[in-house]
C-alpha positions in Angstrom: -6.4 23.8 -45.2 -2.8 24.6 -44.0 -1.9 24.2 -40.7 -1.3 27.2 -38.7 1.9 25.7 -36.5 3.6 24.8 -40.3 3.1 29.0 -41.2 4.2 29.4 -38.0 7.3 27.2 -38.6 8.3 28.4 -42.2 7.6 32.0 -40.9 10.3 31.3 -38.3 13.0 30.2 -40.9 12.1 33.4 -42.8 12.7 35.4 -39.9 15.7 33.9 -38.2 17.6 32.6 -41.5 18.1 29.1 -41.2 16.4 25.9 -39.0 18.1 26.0 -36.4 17.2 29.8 -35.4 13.6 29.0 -36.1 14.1 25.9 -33.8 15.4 27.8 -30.9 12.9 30.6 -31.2 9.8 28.5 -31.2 11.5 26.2 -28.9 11.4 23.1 -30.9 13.9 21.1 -32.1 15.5 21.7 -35.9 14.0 17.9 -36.3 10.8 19.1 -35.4 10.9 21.7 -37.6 11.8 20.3 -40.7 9.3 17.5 -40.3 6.8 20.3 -40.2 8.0 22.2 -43.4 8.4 18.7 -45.0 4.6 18.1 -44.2 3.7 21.9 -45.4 5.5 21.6 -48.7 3.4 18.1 -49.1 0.0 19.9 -48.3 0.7 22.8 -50.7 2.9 20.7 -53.4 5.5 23.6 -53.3 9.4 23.3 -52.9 9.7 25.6 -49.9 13.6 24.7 -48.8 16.4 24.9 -51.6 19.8 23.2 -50.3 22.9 26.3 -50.4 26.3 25.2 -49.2 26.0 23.7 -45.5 22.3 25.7 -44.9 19.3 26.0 -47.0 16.9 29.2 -48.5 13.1 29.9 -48.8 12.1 29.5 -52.5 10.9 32.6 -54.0 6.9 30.7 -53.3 8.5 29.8 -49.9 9.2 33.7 -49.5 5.7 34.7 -50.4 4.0 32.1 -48.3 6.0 33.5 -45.3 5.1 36.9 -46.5 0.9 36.0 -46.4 2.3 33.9 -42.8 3.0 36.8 -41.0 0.0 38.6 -41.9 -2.1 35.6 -40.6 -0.3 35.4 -37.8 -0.8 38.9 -36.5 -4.5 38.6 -37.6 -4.3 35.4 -35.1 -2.9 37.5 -32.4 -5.7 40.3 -32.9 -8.1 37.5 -32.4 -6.7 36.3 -29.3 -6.6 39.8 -28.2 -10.3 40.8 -29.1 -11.4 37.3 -26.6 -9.2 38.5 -23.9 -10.9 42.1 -24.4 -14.0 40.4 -24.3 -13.3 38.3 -20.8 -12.0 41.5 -19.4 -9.4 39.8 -17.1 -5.9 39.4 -17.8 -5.3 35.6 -19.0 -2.7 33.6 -21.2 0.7 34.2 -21.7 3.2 36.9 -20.9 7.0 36.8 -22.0 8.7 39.4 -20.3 12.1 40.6 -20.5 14.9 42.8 -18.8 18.5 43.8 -18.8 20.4 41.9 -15.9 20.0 44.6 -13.6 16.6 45.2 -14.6 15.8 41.8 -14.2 17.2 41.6 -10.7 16.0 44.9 -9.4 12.4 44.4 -10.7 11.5 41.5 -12.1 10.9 39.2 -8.9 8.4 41.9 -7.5 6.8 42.4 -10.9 6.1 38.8 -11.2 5.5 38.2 -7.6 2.6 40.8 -7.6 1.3 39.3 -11.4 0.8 36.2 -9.7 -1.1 37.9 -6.6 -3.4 40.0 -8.8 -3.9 37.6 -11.6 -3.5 34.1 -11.3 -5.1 33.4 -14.5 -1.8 34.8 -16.2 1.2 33.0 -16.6 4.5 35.1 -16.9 7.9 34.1 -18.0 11.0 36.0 -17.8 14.1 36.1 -20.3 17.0 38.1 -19.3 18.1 40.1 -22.3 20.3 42.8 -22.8 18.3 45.8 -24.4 19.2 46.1 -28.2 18.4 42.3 -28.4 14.7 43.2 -26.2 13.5 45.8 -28.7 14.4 42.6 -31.6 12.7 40.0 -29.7 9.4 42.0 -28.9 9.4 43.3 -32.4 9.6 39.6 -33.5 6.9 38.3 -30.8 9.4 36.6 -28.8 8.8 38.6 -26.1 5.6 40.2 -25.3 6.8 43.1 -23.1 10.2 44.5 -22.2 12.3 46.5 -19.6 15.0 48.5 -21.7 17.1 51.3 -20.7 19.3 54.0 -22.8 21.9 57.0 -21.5 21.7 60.3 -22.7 24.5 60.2 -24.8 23.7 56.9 -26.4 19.8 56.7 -27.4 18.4 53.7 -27.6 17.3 52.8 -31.4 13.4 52.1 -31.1 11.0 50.6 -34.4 7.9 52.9 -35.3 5.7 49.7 -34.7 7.0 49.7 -30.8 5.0 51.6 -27.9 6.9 52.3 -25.0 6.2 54.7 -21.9 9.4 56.1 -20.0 8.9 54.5 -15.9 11.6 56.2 -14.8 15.3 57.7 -14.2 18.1 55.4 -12.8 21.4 57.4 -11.3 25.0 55.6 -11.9 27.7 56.4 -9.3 31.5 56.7 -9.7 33.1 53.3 -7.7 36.3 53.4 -6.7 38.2 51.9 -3.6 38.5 53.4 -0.3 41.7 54.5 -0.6 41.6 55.5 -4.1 43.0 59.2 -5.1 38.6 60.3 -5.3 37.6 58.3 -2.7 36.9 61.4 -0.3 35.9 63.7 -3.1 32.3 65.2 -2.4 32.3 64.8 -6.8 34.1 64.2 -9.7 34.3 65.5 -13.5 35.3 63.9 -16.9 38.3 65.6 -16.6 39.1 64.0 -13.2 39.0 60.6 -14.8 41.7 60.9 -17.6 44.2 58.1 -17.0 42.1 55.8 -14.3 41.7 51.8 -15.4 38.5 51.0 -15.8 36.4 48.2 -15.2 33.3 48.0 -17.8 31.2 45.8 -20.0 32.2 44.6 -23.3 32.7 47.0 -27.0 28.8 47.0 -28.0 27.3 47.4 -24.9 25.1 50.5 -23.6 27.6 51.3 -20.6 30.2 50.6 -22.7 29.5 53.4 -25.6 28.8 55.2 -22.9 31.7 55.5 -20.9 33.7 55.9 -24.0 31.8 58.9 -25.1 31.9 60.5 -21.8 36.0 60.1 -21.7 36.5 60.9 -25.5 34.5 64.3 -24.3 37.8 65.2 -22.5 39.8 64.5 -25.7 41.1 61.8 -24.0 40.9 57.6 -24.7 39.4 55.5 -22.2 41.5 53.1 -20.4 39.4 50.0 -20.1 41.9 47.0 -18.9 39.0 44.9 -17.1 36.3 44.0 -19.7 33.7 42.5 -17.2 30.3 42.0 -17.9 28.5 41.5 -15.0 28.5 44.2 -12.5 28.7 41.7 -9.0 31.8 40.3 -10.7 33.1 44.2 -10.9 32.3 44.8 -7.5 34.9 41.9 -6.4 37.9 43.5 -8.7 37.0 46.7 -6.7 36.9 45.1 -3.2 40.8 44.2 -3.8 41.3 47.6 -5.1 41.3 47.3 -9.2 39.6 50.1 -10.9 37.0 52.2 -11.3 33.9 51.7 -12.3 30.5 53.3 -13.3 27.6 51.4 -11.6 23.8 52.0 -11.8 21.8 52.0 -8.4 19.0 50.0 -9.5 19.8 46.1 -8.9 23.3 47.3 -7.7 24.6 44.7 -4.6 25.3 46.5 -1.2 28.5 48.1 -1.7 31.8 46.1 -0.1 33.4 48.5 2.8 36.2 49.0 1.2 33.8 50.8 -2.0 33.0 54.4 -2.2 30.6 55.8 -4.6 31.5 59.3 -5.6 29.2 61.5 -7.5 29.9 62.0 -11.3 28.8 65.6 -12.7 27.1 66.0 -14.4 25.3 62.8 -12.9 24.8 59.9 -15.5 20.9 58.9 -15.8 20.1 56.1 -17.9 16.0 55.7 -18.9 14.1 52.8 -18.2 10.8 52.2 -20.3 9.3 49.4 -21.7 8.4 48.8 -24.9 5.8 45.9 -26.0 4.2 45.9 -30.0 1.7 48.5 -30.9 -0.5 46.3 -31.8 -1.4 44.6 -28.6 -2.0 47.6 -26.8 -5.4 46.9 -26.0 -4.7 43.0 -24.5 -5.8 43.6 -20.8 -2.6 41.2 -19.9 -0.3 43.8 -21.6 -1.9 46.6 -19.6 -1.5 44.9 -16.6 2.0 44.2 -17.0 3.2 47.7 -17.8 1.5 48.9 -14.6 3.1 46.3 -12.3 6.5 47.4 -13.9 5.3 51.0 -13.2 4.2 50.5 -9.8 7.7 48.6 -9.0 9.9 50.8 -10.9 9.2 53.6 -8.8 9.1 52.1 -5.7 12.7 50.4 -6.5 13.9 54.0 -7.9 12.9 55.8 -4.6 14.8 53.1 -2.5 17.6 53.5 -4.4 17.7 57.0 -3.5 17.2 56.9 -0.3 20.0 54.2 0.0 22.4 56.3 -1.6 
């Protein structure tokens, strides 16, 4: 009979391309895993691994033994499923993963309350930003997922995903205190042409955003502070650098020398999470999308009142 952890493994390099992807996605080490595809090519007497320049590829059996891997594998996770069903309680494993703010402004009370309610569930937490979240649930990586997407830049979601929309986050215009906007009761696109911006890296949601938004003016964005994390822009904007476009939820107390100024229209961004179709019913899965319900919107309304 083969063994389930060498699918598992030779699945892995099928997915991720190579060893050492498999490695780091199962959390083994590349030795580990090719000791276990040595072993697995021994039990079926198949060449699984052909040597290509520096890496190696799946034989064409290796291909089609992945192939009938995955489908045992998701028949595995149906049967873990159908026992949780049956116990009726939450239990096992939950991998669960959020942008940075995300993580910050939800995760800790998610998980605190998880481990209140139901002790018999253990949940770990990956910060992730969100195309890479919809990949790594899709894959089984994660189980469950906070994501987000703005209005002008939808957020690109696989037919075998659920997800259920938890809420509406608001992004304010930052700008120092004695900045040209600073007492303005709002702002327009049009207000912006010119201004230095301060904003996450090409790629990123807030990113395509902003340049959208500016390009709308038929004008280019001027971003001359490429900073990812939004505490780190909040520093460049207590010694007066830039502008920035900040989301309330997860945002730091602004510095007094800060001012958020309303952007119209006002820039939403939607948070849902996603987790696979297919373990929909798992009572664990249930119990984490209403924790992140429950928190979102207790987190949303603060944010509004804090405003």
């Amino acid at each position: 009979m083969i063994d389930l952890g060498r699918l598992r493994a030779l699945h892995a390099i099928a997915v991720y391309g190579s060893v050492n992807g498999a490695a780091e996605a199962l959390g083994y080490t590349p030795s580990a895993i090719s000791q276990q595809l040595n072993k697995l090519e021994r039990e079926t007497q198949t060449t699984l691994l052909e040597r290509r320049g520096r890496g190696v590829v799946l034989t064409d059996a290796a291909q089609a033994l992945a192939d009938t891997a995955a489908e045992v594998l998701k028949l595995v996770e149906q049967a873990e499923i159908q026992l949780e069903e049956q116990r009726g309680q939450p239990v096992g494993n939950v991998a669960l993963g959020a942008f940075a703010t995300g993580c910050r402004g939800l995760l800790p009370s998610v998980v605190s309350e998880l481990m209140v309610e139901h002790p018999a569930l253990d949940v770990t937490v990956v910060e992730i930003d969100p195309p890479g979240a919809v990949t790594a649930v899709q894959r089984g990586e994660l189980d469950v997922a906070v994501v987000h997407d703005w209005q002008i830049a939808p957020l690109a979601m696989p037919d075998d995903l659920a997800r259920e929309v938890i809420g509406e986050d608001v992004a304010d215009l930052l700008v120092p205190a004695d900045h040209r906007l600073a007492g303005r009761k709002a702002v327009r696109a049009e207000d912006l042409v010119g201004e230095r911006w301060l904003c996450q890296p090409p790629g990123s949601i807030c990113h395509d955003w902003l340049v959208a938004t500016v390009r709308s003016t038929g004008h280019e964005p001027v971003v001359s502070y490429v900073v990812p994390e939004y505490q780190s822009q909040l520093e460049f904007l207590r010694a007066g650098i830039g502008i920035a476009l900040m989301p309330r939820l997860g945002r730091a107390a602004l510095p007094d020398n800060v001012v958020a100024v309303t952007l119209e229209p006002v820039p939403t961004r939607r948070l849902f999470t996603v987790w696979r179709e297919r373990t929909s019913r798992r009572p664990a899965i249930k119990a984490t999308a209403d924790a992140l319900r429950r928190v979102t919107t207790r987190a949303l309304s603060a944010t509004s009142r804090d405003r």
